[in-house]
N, C-alpha and C positions, 0 to 999 in steps of 0.2 A: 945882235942876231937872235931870233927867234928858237927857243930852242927848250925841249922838257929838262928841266934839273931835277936829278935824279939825286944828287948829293947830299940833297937839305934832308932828304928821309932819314935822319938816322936820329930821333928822339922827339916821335912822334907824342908823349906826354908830355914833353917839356910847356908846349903852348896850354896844357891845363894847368902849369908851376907846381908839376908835382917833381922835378926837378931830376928823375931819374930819365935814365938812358937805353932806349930798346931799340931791337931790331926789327925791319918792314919785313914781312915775306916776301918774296918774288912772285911778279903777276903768275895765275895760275890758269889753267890752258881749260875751265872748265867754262860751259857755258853756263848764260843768265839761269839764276832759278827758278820752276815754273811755278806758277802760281793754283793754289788747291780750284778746281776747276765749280766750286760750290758759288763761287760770290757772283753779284749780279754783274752784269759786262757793260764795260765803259764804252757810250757809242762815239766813237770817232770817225768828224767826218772832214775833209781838211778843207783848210776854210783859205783863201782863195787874197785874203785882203788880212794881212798883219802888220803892226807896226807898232814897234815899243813907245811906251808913249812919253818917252822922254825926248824923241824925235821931233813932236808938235810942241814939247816946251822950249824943244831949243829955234825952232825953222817957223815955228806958228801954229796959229788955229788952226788955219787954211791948208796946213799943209798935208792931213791926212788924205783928205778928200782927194786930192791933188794926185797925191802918191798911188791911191787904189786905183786912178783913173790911167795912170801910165802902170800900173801891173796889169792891166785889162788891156793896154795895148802891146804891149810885149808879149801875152798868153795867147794873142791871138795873132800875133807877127803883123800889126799895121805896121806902116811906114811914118803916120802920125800920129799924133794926138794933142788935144789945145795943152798948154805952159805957158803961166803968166810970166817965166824970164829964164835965161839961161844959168843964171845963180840956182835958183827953185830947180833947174834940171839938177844939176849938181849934187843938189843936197838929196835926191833922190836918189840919184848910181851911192851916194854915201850911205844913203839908209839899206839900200838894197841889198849891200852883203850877206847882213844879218835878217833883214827882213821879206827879202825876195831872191835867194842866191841865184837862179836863173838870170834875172836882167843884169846882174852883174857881170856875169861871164858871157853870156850873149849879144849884149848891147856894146857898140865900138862908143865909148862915152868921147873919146875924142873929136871922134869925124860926125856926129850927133849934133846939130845944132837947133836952137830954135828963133825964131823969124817972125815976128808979128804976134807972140802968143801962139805960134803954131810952133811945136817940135817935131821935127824931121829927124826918124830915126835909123840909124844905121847900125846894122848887125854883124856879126864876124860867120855867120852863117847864112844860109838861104831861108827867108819864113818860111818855109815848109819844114825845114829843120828846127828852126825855133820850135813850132808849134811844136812838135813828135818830142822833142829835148824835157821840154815842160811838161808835157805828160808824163813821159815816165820819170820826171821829176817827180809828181802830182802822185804817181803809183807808189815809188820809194817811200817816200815821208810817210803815205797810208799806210804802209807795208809793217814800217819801222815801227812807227808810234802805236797801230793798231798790237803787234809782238812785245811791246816794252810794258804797255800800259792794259791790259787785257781786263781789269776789272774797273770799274768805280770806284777810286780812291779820294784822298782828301788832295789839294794843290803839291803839301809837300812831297809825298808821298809821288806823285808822278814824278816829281821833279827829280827824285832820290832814281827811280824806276828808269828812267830816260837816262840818267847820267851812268847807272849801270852799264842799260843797252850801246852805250855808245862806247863806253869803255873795253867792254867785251868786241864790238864791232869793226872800232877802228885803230889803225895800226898809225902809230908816229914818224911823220916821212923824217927819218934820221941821216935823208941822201939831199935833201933840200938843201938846194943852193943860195947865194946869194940875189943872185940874177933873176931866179924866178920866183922869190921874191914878191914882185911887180905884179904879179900872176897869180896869187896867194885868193883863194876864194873857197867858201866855204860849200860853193854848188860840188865841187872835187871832194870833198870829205863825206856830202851825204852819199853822190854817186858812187864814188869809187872805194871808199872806209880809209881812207887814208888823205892825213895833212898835217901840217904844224898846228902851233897855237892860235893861230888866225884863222885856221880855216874848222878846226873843230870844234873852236868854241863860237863862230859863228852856227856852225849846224846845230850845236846844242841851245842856243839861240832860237833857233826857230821853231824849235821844236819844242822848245817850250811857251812862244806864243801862239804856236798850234793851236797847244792844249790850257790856253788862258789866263796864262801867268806870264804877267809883266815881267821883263828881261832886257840887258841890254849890255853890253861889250865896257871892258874895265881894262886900263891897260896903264904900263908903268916902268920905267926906266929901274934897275936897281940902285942901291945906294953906291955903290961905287961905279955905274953907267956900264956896267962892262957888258950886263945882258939888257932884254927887252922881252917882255912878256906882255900877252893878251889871255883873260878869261871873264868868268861870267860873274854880272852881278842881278841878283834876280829878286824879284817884291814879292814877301809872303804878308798879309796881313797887313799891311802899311809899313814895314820894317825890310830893309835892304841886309843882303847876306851875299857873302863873296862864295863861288862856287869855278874849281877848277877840275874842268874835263881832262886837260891835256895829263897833268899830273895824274889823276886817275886813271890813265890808262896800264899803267905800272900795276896797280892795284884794285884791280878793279871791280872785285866785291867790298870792297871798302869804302867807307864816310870818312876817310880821313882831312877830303878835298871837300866836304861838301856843307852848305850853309856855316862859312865862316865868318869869325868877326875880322874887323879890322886888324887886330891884334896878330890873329892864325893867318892872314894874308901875307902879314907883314913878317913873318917867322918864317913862311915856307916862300924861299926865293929874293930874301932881304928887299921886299918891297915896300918903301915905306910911302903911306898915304899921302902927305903929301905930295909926291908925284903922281898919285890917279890922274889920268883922265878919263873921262867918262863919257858914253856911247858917241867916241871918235871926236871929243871936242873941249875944249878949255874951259866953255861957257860955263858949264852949271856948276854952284859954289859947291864945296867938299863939304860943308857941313849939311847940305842936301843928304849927304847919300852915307852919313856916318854909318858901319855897320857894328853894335855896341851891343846887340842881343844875344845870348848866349841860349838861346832856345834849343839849339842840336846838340849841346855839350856831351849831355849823353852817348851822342853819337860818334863820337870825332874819334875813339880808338877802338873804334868797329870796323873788325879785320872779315866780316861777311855779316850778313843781313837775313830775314826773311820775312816778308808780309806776310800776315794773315787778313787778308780781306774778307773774312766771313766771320772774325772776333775782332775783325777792325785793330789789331796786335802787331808791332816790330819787334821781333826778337833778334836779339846783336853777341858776338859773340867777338870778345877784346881780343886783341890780337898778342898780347904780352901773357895773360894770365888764363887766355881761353875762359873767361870766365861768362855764362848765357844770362842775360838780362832779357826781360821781358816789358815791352812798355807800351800804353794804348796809343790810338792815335784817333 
């Protein structure tokens, strides 16, 4: 069962082998901090067609094209649109979670067929409802992203920003059953601030290929099978780094979840890499997607944050020794 472990927080330096033992704070009730209103303003405008692009290395070339062609019928509630096979339907409601959470929750993928290259689409709503759904879908995400990301930053830095915003945002459905489950989508997490592991670390997902940084769903049995987790693995620079939202919700001016190695992945939650799977599939080898960079180190016992975007400056203050570091970016 899908579920935030709150347990493992309790020696949060350990994953640096400094080998002592501290205490987390308790998430604290204050909103994101604003940003000094001097830096230039990031224009965000939401872009219509995403997809992580580890989805054309697993499904094909072909398959982007493909996929914007059915987001363009679902935004506009056809009832068709051409598909060269019902498999290729598939693997699109697969992408969609993460990469169009609207057609996931709106399209009945079941009762959905397609027929000659033609897909026949069926909806659990009236198009006139799809359409209106997706708009203020369309409005949310601007809302959000436009509020999280308010200047011109560098990739990580958004990334860091967004996982804030969503931390503070959304609340962990700790009443989620098993049964609904089945149900589990990330279009509920951005709408309504609230979902498990699947559904927030899809929206944190999309929202970072918003804003142009490749991303894509990482998920893993523990070592003894008894839990199941989903979170995020996202491309800075050509280098993969494990990033968990759900976990940060607990703490949520904190880097303690965020741009991890392999190593920090595997410490919080006893997940050990070899059980990855990667965005929802078996295919791609592990040694693809090692995460081995130790780039955010600095950041990892950062019990709050602040940009400066006008000295381009993160300053982090440890959560054990309160101690303020200051570092460019």
């Amino acid at each position: 069962m899908y579920k935030i472990i709150t347990k493992v927080i309790c020696a949060v330096s350990a994953v640096l082998l400094a080998g002592c033992s501290v205490s987390v704070p308790q998430k604290p009730t204050s909103e994101p901090t604003q940003q000094t209103p001097q830096a230039q303003g990031y224009k965000y405008t939401f872009q219509p067609h995403v997809l992580s692009e580890e989805y054309t290395k697993i499904y094909g070339e072909n398959f982007e094209e493909e996929f914007y062609v059915f987001c363009d019928a679902v935004t506009e509630g056809k009832e068709t649109f051409p598909c060269s096979s019902r498999e290729i339907f598939q693997y699109m409601m697969n992408a969609a979670r993460t990469c169009f959470p609207p057609a996931y929750a709106l399209v009945d993928r079941n009762s959905s067929d397609v027929q000659n290259g033609i897909c026949y689409l069926q909806y659990r709503k009236d198009p006139a409802q799809v359409r209106e759904e997706i708009q203020q879908f369309r409005e949310k995400v601007t809302r959000v992203i436009t509020e999280a990301v308010p200047y011109d930053v560098p990739a990580e830095i958004r990334a860091m920003e967004l996982l804030t915003y969503v931390a503070h945002k959304d609340t962990y459905d700790g009443e989620h059953t098993l049964d609904a489950m089945l149900e589990t989508n990330p279009y509920r997490a951005v709408m309504q601030d609230i979902g498990i592991c699947q559904e927030i670390t899809g929206e944190y997902i999309y929202y970072l290929l918003q804003t142009g940084i490749n991303a894509f769903s990482c998920s893993a049995l523990s070592r003894d099978q008894s839990e199941a987790h989903e979170w995020v693995m996202m491309e800075l620079d050509g280098k993969y780094y494990h990033t968990d939202p759900t976990y940060t919700i607990n703490y949520p001016d904190s880097l303690f979840f965020f741009g991890m190695t392999d190593t920090q992945r595997e410490y919080y939650g006893d997940l050990p890499p070899e059980n990855y799977s990667y965005a929802e599939s078996d295919l791609p080898e592990r040694e693809t997607y090692r995460a081995d960079d130790q780039r955010f180190l600095d950041l990892w016992l950062a019990e709050s944050y602040e940009i400066d975007p006008v000295n381009r400056t993160i300053t982090v203050k440890e959560h054990e020794t309160g101690k303020i570091s200051t570092y460019s970016y």
